[in-house]
N, C-alpha and C positions, 0 to 999 in steps of 0.2 A: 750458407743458405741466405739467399735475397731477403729482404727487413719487408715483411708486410705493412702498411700503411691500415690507421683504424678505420681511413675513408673508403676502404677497400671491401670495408667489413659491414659500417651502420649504413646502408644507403634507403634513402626514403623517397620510396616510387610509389607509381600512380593505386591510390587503394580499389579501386573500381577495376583494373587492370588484374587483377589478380584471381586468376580462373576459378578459384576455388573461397570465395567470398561467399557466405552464405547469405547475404541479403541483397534484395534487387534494386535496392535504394540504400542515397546513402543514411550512414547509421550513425554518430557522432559518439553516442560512449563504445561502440565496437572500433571508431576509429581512434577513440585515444591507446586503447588497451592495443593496437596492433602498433601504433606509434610505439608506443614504448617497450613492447616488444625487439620494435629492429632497433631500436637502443640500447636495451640490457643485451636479447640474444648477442646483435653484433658485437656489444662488449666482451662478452664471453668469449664469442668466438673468436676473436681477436686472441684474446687470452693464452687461449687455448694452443691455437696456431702459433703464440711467440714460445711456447713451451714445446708443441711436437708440431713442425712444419706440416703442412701437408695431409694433416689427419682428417677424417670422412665427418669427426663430430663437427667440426666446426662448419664442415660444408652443411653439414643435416640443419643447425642451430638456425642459417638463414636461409632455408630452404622455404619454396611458397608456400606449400601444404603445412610445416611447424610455422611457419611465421602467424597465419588460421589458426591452427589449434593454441597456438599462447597467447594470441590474441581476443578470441574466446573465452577463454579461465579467466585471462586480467579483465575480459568485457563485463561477465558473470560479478566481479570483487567490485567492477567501479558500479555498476548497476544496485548490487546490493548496500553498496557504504553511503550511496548516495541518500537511498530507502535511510537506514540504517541515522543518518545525520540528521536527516527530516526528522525521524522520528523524535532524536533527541530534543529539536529543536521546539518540536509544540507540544513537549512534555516541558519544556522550558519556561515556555508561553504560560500554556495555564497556571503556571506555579506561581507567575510574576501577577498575570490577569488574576488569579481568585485572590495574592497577598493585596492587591489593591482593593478586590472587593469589600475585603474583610478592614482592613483601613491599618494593613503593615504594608511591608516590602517585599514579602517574600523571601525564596531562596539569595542570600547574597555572595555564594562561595565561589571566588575567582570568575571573571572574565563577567561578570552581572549577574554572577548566580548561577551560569550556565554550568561551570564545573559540578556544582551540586547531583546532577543529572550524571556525569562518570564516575560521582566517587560514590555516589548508589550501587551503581550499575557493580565495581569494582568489590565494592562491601557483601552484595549477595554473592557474589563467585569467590568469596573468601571463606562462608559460611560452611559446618558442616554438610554433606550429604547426606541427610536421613531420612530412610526409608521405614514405614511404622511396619510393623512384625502380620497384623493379620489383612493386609489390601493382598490384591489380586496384583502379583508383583510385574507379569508381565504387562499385562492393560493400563496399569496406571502407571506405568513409562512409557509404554506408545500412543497412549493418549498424549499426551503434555507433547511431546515429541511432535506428532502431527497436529496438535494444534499451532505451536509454534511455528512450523517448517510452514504450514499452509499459509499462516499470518505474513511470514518473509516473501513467499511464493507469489503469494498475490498485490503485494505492497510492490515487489521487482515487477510486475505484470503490468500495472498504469502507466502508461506513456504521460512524457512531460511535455512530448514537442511532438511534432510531425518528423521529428531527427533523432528521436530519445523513446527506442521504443526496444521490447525484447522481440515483438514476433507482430509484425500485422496481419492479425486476424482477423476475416469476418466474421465471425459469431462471438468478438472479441465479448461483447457484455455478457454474453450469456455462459460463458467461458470463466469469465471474473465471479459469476453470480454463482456457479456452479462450486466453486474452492471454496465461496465466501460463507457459504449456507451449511459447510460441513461441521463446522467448528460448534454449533450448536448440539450437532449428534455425537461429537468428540466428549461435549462437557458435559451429555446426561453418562454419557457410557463410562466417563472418568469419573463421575459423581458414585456410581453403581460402585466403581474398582476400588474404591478407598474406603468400603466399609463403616460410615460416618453415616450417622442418620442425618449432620448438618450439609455433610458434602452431599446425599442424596437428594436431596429437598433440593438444594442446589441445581443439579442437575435436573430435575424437574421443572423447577422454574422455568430452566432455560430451554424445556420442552416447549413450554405453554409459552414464553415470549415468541421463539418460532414461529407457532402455529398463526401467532396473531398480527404478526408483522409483514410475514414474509408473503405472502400472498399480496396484498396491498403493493408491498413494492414491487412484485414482479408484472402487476397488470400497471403500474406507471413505468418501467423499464419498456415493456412493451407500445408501451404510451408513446413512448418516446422515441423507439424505434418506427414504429408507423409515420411518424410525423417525417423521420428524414430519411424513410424508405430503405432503412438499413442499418444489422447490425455492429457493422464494422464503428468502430472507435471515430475514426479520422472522417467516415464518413459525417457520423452526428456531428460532429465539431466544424466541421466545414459547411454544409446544409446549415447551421446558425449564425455562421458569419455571412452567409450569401443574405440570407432571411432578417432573422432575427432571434436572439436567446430567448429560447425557451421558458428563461424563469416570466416572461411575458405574458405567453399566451395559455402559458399551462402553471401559472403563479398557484394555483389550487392545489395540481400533482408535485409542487416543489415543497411546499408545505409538507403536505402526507410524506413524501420522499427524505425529508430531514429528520421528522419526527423515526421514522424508519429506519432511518442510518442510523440517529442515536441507540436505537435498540437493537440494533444489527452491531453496535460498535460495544454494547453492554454497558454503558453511560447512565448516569443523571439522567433523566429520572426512572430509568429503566433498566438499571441493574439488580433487577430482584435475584438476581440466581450467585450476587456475592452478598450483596446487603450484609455488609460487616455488622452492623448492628443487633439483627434479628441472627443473623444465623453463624456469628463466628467468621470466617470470612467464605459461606456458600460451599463449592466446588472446589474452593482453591485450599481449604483448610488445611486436608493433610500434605499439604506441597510446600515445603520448605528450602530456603537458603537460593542454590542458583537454577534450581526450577521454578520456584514464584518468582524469580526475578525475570526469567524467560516468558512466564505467563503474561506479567506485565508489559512485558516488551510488545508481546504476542498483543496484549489488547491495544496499546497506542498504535500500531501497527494497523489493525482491523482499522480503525481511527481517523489515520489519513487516509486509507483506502476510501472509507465512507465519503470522507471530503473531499477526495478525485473523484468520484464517483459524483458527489452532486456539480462539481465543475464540467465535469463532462458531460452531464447531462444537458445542464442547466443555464451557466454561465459560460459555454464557446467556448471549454476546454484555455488552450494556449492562444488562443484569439483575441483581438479589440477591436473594436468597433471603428472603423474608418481607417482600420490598419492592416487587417488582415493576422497573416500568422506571422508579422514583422521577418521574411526569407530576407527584404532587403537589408539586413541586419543581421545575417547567419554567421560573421565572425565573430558575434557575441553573443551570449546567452540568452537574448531578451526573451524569448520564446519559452522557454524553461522557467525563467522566474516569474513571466506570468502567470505560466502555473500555477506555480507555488505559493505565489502573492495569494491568490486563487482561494486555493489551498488553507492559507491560512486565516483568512478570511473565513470560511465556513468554519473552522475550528473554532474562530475565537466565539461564535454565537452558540457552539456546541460549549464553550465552557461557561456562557451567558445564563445559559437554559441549566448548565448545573449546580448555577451558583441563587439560581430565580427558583425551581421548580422542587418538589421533596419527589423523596420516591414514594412510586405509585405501589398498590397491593396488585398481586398476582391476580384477583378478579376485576379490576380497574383496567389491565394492561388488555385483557382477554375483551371487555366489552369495548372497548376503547379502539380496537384491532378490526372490530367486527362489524362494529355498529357506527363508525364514526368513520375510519380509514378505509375499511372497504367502499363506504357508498361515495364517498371525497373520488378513490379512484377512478371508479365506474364513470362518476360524472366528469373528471377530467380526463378519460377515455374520450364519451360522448363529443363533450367540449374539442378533441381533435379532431373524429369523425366528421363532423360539420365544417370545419376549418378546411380541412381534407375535399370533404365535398362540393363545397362550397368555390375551389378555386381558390382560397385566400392562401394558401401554402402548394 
């Protein structure tokens, strides 16, 4: 039998060519994961072929429609590691930023500390799994479960680039707003399943922060959508580079919108529903070993989401000013790291505010939501409507 060559096997063609591509633009972590596919498949298949000539697997291995579908799965793994590295990285931050507050060093365990953050991670998945005898055994594992999954879900959901995106949607914020806002009805309902009069109080809390947030930020979402006449992501982000960012002219809704995110992210000074202090640690009490570590995961996650979220709103997304979305520059990530730069940027003043601020009482957060946030938004509604009418936008 004639020696197949492995150039016969990995060949790298046009990815837009491929009829069965599911995005109409292109996509950059969907084209790493399909790259690497016709490298491992062809590997395989290669493989395969030098062991039984002529067999169908190896034809199926580089076939267009498997070359999609394994391109997808590795799209999915680079999409989430990426989330997943982020995360690590401004659970990093803070550790460094509040050991300087405080007038140490912080975390210093390999690579500047950064290791500290995997041998955590590592220590809680080492832990027993226990489960207490009288909770509600199926709700307090699908709670934690969808809270977590939702945290991942929505953290893969933020586009980094006009190239780094899972799905362009137009009602992409309202879509983001809709996963993000569950996780509060997740942690009165896991407060109820655990039987804890600390976990309950918990879960209430995190009623009542709800109540008092989340309206404020939905009438500045909307704020903000009016302004660039559209839900879609790409659209606000680009309407600000044509214009001008938002944290400008709506400097009033960005304010209410941070303060929001911190209580949307369950932070300084608005984590009353853990408040290790007063209540043991809230909601999360009876969750031990590599469920509270997933919980944690779960809340840095909310975290950056927040911090995308005011980037996109606010600061032009993956944008600069007299540069645009840097395409001239699409063999390099610059577009992505602005982001992130972005990104971490609003993080560092979310760990500002937790290192300046005490936590608030559950009737502080409620007046505070109502009487202060709501009428800020209202009037930074008005404040567009004029803008709007006015011609100036």
């Amino acid at each position: 039998m004639q020696y197949s060559s492995i150039h016969e096997w990995i060949t790298f063609t046009d990815l837009m060519s491929n009829p069965y591509v599911p995005f109409d633009t292109y996509n950059l972590p969907f084209d790493i994961g399909y790259r690497l596919w016709e490298i491992l498949g062809g590997l395989i298949a290669w493989l395969v072929n030098l062991i039984w000539p002529g067999n169908p697997i190896s034809i199926w291995l580089v076939d267009e429609q498997v070359l999609v579908l394994f391109g997808l799965i590795l799209f999915m793994v680079i999409i989430f590691l990426v989330a997943f590295v982020v995360c690590l990285l401004v659970l990093w931050m803070e550790r460094k930023v509040m050991g300087r507050m405080m007038d140490r060093r912080g975390t210093m365990i390999g690579l500047k500390g950064f290791m500290q953050c995997v041998g955590d991670g590592f220590k809680t998945f080492m832990k027993e799994n226990t489960i207490p005898t009288k909770v509600d055994k199926m709700t307090y594992i699908w709670c934690v479960s969808l809270i977590v999954g939702l945290s991942c879900l929505v953290a893969c959901m933020i586009p980094l680039s006009y190239r780094w995106y899972v799905v362009d949607y137009d009602s992409g914020l309202l879509i983001i707003m809709a996963f993000f806002a569950l996780a509060p009805f997740l942690i009165l309902v896991s407060g109820w399943a655990q039987n804890n009069k600390y976990s309950l109080i918990g879960g209430m809390r995190a009623a009542e922060l709800m109540i008092s947030y989340e309206v404020p930020m939905l009438i500045i979402i909307a704020t903000v959508s009016l302004m660039a006449g559209s839900f879609n992501i790409g659209d606000i982000i680009y309407f600000q580079n044509e214009h001008l960012w938002n944290i400008v002219p709506m400097c009033i809704g960005a304010v209410v919108f941070f303060a929001c995110a911190v209580a949307e992210a369950e932070r300084v000074p608005f984590d009353i529903a853990e408040a290790e202090a007063e209540l043991v640690e809230g909601w999360q009490t009876e969750y031990a070993g590599m469920k509270w570590g997933l919980i944690m995961l779960g809340d840095y996650l909310r975290g950056t989401v927040s911090c995308g979220m005011f980037t996109i709103l606010f600061l032009g997304g993956w944008t600069l000013p007299f540069i645009g979305d840097a395409s001239q520059w699409a063999y390099l990530p610059i577009p992505e790291l602005v982001f992130l730069l972005k990104n971490f940027l609003v993080f560092f003043f979310m760990i500002l505010t937790r290192c300046a601020l005490a936590r608030v009482r559950t009737d502080q957060i409620l007046n505070i939501g109502w009487k202060v946030f709501m009428p800020l938004a209202v009037v930074n509604l008005m404040i567009v409507v004029l803008l709007k009418d006015g011609g100036v936008f």
